[in-house]
N, C-alpha and C positions, 0 to 999 in steps of 0.2 A: 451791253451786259448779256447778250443772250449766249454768246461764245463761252460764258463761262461755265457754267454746267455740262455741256460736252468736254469743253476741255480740262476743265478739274477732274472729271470720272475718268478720259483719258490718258491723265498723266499719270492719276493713284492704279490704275490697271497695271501702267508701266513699271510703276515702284513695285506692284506686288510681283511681277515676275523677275525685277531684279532683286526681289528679295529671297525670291525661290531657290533660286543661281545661285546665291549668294550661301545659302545655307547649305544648299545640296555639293555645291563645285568649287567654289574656294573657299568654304570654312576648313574641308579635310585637308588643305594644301598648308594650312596655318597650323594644322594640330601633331607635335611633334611624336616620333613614335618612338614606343620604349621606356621604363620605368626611373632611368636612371636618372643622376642628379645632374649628369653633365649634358643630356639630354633638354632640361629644361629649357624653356623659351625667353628673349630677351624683350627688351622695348620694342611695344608695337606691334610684337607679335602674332596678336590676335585683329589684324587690321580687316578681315573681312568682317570679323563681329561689328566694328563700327561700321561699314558700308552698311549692312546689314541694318543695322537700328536707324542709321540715315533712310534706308528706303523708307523706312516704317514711318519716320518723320515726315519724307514725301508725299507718300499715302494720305497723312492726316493732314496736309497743308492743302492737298488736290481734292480732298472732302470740304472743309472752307471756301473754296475758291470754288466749288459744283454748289455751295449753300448759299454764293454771294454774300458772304460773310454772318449769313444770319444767326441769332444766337443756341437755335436748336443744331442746326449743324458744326458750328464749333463744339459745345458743349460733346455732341455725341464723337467728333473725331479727336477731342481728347482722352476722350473714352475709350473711342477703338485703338487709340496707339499704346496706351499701358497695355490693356490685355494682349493685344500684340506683340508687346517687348514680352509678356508674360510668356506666349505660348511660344514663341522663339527660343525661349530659355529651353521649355521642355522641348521641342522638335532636336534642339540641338543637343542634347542630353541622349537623344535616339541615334542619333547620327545617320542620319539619309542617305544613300548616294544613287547615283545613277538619274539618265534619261527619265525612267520613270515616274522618281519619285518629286523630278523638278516640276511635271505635267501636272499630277497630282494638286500639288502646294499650290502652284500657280494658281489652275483651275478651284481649288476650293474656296483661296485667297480670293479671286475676282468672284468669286459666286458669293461668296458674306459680303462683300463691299458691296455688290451690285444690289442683293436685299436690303441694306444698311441703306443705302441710299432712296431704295423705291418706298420703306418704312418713313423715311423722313419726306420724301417726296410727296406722297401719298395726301398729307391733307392739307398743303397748301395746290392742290392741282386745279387749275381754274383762276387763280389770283395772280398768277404770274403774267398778262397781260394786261393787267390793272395797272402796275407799278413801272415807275417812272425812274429815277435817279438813285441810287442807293441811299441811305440814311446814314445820319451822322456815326453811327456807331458800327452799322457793318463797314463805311469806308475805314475804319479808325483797326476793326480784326481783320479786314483784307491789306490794308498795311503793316498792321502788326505780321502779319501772316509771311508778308512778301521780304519783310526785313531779319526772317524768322532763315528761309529761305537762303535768303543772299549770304547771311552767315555760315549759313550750312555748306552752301557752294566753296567758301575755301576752307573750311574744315576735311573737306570731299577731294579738292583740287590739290593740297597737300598732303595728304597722307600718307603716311612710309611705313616700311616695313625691317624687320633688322637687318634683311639683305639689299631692298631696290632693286632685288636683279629680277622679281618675277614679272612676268607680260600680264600675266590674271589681274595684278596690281593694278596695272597702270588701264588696264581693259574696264576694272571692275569703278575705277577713281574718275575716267573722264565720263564715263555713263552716268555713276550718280550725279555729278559735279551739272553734266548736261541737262540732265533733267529737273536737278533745281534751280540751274537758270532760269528758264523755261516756266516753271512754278516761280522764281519770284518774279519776272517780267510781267506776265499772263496776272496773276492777283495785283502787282500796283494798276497794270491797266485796267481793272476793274473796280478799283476803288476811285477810280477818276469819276467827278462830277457829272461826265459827258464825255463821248468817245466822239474823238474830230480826227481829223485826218493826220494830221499834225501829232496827236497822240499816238496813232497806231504806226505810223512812221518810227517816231522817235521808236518807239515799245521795239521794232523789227532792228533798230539800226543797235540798241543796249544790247536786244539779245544774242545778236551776232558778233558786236563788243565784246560781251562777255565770255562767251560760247572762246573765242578766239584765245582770250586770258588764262583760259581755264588751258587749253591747250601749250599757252606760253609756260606755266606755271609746273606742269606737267615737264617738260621738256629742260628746265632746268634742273641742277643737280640736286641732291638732297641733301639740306643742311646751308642752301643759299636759295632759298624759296621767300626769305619775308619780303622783301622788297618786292618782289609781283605779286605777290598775297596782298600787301596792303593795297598796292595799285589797282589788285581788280577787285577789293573790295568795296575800296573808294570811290571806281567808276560804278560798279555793280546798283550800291546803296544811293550814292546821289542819284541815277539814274530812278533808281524807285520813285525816291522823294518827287523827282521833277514831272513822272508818269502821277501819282497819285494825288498831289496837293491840287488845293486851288489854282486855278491862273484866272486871278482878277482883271476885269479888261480886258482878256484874251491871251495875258502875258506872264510868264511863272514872274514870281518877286524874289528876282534875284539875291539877294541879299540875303534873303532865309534859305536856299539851295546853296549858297556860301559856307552860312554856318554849318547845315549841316554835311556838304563836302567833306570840311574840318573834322565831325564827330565821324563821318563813314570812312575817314583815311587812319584816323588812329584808334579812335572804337571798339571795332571787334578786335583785334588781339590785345588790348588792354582787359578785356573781357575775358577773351581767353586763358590769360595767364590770370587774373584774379581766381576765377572757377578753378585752372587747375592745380593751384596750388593748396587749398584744402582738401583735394581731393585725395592728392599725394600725401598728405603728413595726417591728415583726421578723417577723412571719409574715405577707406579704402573701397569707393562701389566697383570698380573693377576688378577687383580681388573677386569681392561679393559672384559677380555674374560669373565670373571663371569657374570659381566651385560650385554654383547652380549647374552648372551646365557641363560638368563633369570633365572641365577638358586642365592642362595640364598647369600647375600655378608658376608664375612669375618668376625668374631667377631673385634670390635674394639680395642679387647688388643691382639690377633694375626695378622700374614700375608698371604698374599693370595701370595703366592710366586711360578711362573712356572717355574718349576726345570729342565721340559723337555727344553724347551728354554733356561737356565742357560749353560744343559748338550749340546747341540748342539753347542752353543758360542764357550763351552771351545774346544768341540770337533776340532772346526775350527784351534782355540788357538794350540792345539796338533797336527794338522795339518801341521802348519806354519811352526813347530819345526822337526818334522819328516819324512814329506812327502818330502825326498828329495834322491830319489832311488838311483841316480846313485852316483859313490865315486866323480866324479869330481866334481858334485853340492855342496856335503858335503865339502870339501878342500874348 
């Protein structure tokens, strides 16, 4: 467990400077110019905005994963990720650009995080070489966390835009994509009862699995993406489960990494199309964040549909079903 506090603070550093990127260098590539009707933007157009709230997801899954699941630093990184989507809004509202002001963000983003963290830090210091094995309930948010994660990874791995012909795209999709592997790999191994050898193996050979996937998934065309979606969701999520549960006797119980195989192969995009589909016809929140944020709305024969919000939903969804470590929760 000691890996995890470095590597959670780590990887939310990382998120925050590709959130910086994100806002400063390919939000302006997405925002169309000119006042007219035929001007306006189609489906998906706003596809840096979800890489964008994905980072921010990142960030608060890598605060988790630095709190070893405990319940003050959950609490507070779901904290930090509203006001964050919050201030996004307005940053993006200003419209940033340049070298400079990616410096800026970056550096102020790791400077709150880095306080955020040393506030929470601060008075459990000293107690951290007392404790032994995680407790039932932080393995139970470092799983929820890592299945949080893996959903997000092909929401991030698929994403398009109304052309697919930009390189920012596919630059800005396999970066996030990668570094929530990375975050849910790094959280199920930390919700393990005990780190063996055997664990960290397995944890190195998923992440590279999946890392790999992400890149398959990418490289297919778009609009024939679900069949490697499902498959690297499927290896991604079991791979959690088998990282994180009990292995009584030494050995996972197969049988329950079976079932839920099953739930992580069809799952998340049953998830996904349940979330998006209210969100299309009763809850326009992507409409909502476009006019926050001043940028141009939706053509009226498309949707302005926020898929990162869809993927976080389902994420939770996947949660409910998986995140249950130990074998007597499962039974």
């Amino acid at each position: 467990m000691r890996f995890a506090r470095p590597l959670g603070l780590l990887l939310s550093a990382a998120a925050v400077v590709l959130w910086a990127f994100g806002v400063t260098v390919l939000q302006p590539l997405t925002e169309p110019i000119g006042p007219w009707s035929e001007a306006l933007p189609g489906n998906n157009a706003y596809w840096a905005r979800d890489l964008r709230f994905m980072s921010i997801m990142a960030a608060a899954i890598g605060l988790v994963l630095a709190g070893r699941g405990r319940l003050r630093w959950t609490r507070s990184a779901v904290l930090l990720g509203g006001c964050w989507v919050a201030a996004d809004v307005a940053v993006d509202r200003v419209d940033p650009l340049g070298v400079r002001a990616t410096v800026l963000l970056a550096v102020g983003g790791c400077a709150l995080l880095g306080a955020l963290a040393a506030a929470l830090w601060w008075p459990e210091r000293g107690t951290l070489s007392q404790r032994g094995a995680p407790e039932a309930a932080e393995r139970k948010a470092l799983t929820g966390a890592a299945c949080v994660a893996g959903v997000l990874t092909l929401v991030a791995a698929g994403i398009e835009s109304p052309t697919d012909r930009e390189p920012e795209l596919n630059q800005g999709a396999l970066a996030t994509a990668a570094l929530l592997v990375v975050l849910a790999v790094g959280a199920a191994l930390a919700a393990a009862p005990a780190r063996s050898r055997a664990r960290v193996g397995l944890a190195a050979g998923l992440a590279v699995a999946a890392l790999l996937g992400v890149g398959l998934v990418r490289a297919v065309p778009p609009g024939t993406r679900l069949l490697p979606e499902m498959a690297l969701g499927g290896a991604l999520l079991t791979g959690v489960t088998v990282l994180a549960w009990d292995w009584p006797g030494g050995r996972p119980i197969w049988r329950h990494h079976a079932l839920a195989a099953l739930a992580a192969l069809v799952g998340p995009m049953a998830f996904l199309l349940v979330t998006a589909i209210p969100m299309l016809i009763l809850l326009p929140v992507g409409a909502t964040f476009t006019e926050l944020a001043g940028n141009s709305p939706i053509n009226a024969a498309d949707s302005d549909l926020l898929v990162s919000l869809c993927g976080l939903l389902s994420g939770f969804g996947m949660a409910v079903l998986l995140a249950w470590p130990t074998a007597e929760n499962r039974r």
